[in-house]
Residue, then its C-alpha position, 0 to 999 in steps of 0.5 A: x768709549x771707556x768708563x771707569x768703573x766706581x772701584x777705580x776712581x776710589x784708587x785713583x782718589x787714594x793715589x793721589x791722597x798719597x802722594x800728597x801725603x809723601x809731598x807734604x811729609x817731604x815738604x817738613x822734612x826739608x823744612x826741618x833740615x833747612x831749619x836746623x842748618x840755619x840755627x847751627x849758623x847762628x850758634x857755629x862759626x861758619x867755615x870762612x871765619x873757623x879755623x883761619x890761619x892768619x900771621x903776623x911778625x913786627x920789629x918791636x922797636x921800629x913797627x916794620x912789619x917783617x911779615x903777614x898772612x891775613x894780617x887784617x882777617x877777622x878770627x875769634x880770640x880766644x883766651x888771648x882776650x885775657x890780655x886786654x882783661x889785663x891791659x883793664x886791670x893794670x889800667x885800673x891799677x894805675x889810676x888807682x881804683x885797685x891795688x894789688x892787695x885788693x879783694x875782689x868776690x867771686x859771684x855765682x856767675x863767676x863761679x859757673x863758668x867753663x874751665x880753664x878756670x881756678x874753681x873759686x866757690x860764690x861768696x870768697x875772694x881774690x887779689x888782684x895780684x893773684x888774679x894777674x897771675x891766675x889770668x896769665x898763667x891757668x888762664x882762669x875763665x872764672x877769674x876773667x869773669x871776676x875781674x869784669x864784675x869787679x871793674x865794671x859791674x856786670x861783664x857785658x858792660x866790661x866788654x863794652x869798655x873793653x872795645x870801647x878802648x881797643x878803639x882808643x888804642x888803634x884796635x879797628x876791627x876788633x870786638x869784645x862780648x866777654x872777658x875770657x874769650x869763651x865761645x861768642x860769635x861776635x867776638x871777633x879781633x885780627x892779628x893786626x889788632x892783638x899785636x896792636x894791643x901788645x904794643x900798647x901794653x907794653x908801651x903803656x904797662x911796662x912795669x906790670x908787663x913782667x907778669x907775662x914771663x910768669x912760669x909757675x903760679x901756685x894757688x892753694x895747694x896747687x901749682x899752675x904752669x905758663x901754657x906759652x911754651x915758648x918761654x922754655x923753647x925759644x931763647x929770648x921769649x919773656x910773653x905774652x899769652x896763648x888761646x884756645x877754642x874749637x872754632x879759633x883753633x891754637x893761638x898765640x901772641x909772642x914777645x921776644x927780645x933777643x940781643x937787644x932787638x925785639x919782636x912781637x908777633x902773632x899766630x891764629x888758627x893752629x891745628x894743635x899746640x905745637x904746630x903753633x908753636x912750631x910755625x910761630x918759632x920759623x916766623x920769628x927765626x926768619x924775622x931774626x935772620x933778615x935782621x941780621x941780613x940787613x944789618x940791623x942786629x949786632x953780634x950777641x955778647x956771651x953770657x954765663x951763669x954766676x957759680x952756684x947759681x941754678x938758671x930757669x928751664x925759660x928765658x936762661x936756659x938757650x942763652x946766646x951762643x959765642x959768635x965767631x967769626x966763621x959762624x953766626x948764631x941760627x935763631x932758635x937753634x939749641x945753644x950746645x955751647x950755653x953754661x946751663x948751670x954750674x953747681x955744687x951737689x950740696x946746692x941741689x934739693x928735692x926730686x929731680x931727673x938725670x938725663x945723663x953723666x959725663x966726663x965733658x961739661x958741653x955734653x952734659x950741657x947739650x944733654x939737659x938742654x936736648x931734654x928740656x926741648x924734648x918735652x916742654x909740657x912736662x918740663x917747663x916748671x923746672x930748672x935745667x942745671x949740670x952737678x960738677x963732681x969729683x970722682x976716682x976718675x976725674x970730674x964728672x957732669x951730671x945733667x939735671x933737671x931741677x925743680x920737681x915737687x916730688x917723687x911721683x912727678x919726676x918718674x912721670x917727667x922720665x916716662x914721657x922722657x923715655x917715650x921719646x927714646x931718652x934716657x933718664x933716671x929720677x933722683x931724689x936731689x937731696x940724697x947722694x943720686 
């Protein structure tokens, strides 16, 4: 028989303390982990909602949907709130509770708000007019907020408004908790719902709905670009609005009314800006082209600038190409046939850049159009145009891009130019070039 000894039983006691001890320290640790993963699911989107990629693309005139992916899956908004922050307000505006010159006061609240935004201080004020095009085109988050404490007194209680009449309008699974579409968990909608919503804008809002096309929007001593870059990139765009938060990644509502017919359409859930854009492009070209199939699209009529007249880099600048009979238009395509512009040099003012000189007008006009596509993001507040010139050996075309407010940002224009291998020179526009 075996008797343990007093020493032993001591360490067996201290063993068996210790591995309590290492049970209870492991029992906390996971505890603690399991806490704070709980905690990242309330306050981060979950995998199955981030990021989702959903489209869809509808005839604007006839409501046939031309495609859908997820069409009905729930997705975070973002800034594409703002367009019912503006349906909001253009409703106001015709029930005249606003007009357009009406002042509306920037509250601390309004002021502290994430960018995007203007950086109004507490205590001053803004019209209604500028905030439309604040909202449409610097997507101003102060602004959103400015406009639902103006409207309905708090913007908690604007967003119940705000999705007590998307309900009104046939929005089903859409919710609204604020009017700028920052981060917020509960405020969801679908592709379904935004197009919805387009539709009704469009239908209940014409005369306000030209604000969309807005390109440039100056403020103070500052000018604001669109971020919908489809309006200097794809022929035909005239709206509505982009949005952006980590969790939603890029999105975008389009409107685009080519040679009579209309689509609208919406994308969620792009990785960056341009694939977005990228993607919407195909899913409106391939809209256009089963029209066309279905003979649902009559050939475009060919249009051409007014002498001395200097076109938008937007909407103008892919205008619709000649048809013949052996070639059809591709949607989306560069229209290297397109009369850009056609001016004199003495039309001509303030900085610019020369993509090019030619003794061909096509080529100069396919020259500043390639260049326009090539960097959308600098060049969307410009005007594209090609200079007629008499010279010793004939007529010389210079393509140009129009519209710089000055030196520094015509050489950065030609920086991001050159980076993508094209040549270009600025050139202050009222001088000789």
């Amino acid at each position: 028989m075996h008797f343990m000894t007093l020493s032993g039983t001591t360490a067996l006691a201290k063993s068996i303390r210790s591995r309590s001890r290492f049970r209870l320290r492991g029992f906390v640790v996971a505890f603690m982990c399991l806490t704070v993963l709980a905690l990242a699911g309330i306050v981060t989107p979950t995998n199955a909602v981030a990021r989702t990629y959903t489209a869809m693309v509808i005839d604007g005139d006839t409501g046939e949907v031309l495609h859908q992916y997820r069409a009905d899956h729930k997705v975070y908004p973002a800034s594409l709130t703002k367009i019912m922050t503006l349906y909001m307000l253009f409703d106001a505006l015709d029930n005249g509770k606003v007009s357009l010159s009406t002042r509306m006061k920037v509250s601390k609240r309004a002021w502290g708000q994430a960018p995007s935004k203007l950086g109004l201080s507490p205590g001053s004020s803004i019209t209604v007019k500028d905030a439309i095009l604040a909202l449409v085109t610097k997507s101003a988050n102060d602004i959103a907020v400015v406009v639902a404490e103006h409207l309905g007194g708090s913007e908690v209680k604007f967003a119940q408004m705000m999705t007590a009449e998307a309900r009104r309008i046939g929005m089903k699974r859409t919710t609204f908790r604020n009017a700028s579409g920052l981060p917020n968990r509960g405020q969801m909608t679908t592709a379904r719902d935004m197009i919805t919503l387009a539709v009704a804008l469009r239908k209940n809002h014409a005369k306000y709905y030209h604000y969309f096309s807005t390109q440039k929007f100056r403020y103070g001593n500052r000018t604001y670009g669109n971020h919908n870059n489809l309006l200097a990139s794809y022929y035909g765009t005239d709206g509505i609005k982009t949005g952006y938060i980590n969790a939603s990644g890029f999105n975008l509502v389009a409107s685009v009314n080519r040679n009579g017919k209309r689509l609208i359409a919406a994308v969620f859930g792009g990785r960056t800006a341009r694939t977005r854009d990228d993607q919407m492009k195909k899913l409106l070209d391939r809209a256009y082209l089963k029209l066309k199939e279905d003979g649902e699209m009559a050939p475009p009529r060919p249009r051409f600038s007014p002498e001395d007249k200097i076109l938008p880099a937007d909407a103008q600048l892919l205008m619709a190409k000649r048809e013949t009979r052996r070639e059809a238009e591709q949607p989306g395509r560069i229209d290297t046939e397109t009369v850009v512009s056609r001016i004199k040099p003495e039309a001509s003012s303030g900085w610019a850049i020369q993509v090019g000189a030619f003794s061909d007008q096509r080529r100069a006009q396919e020259a500043v159009l390639a260049a326009a596509r090539t960097a959308p993001e600098v060049l969307r507040l410009t005007r594209a145009a090609v200079e007629q010139q008499a010279s010793e050996t004939g007529v010389l075309y210079r393509a140009r891009l129009l519209g710089f407010e000055g030196e520094n940002d015509a050489r950065a224009a030609c920086a991001a130019l050159r980076r993508e291998k094209v040549a270009c020179i600025p050139i202050n526009a009222g001088g000789a070039g």
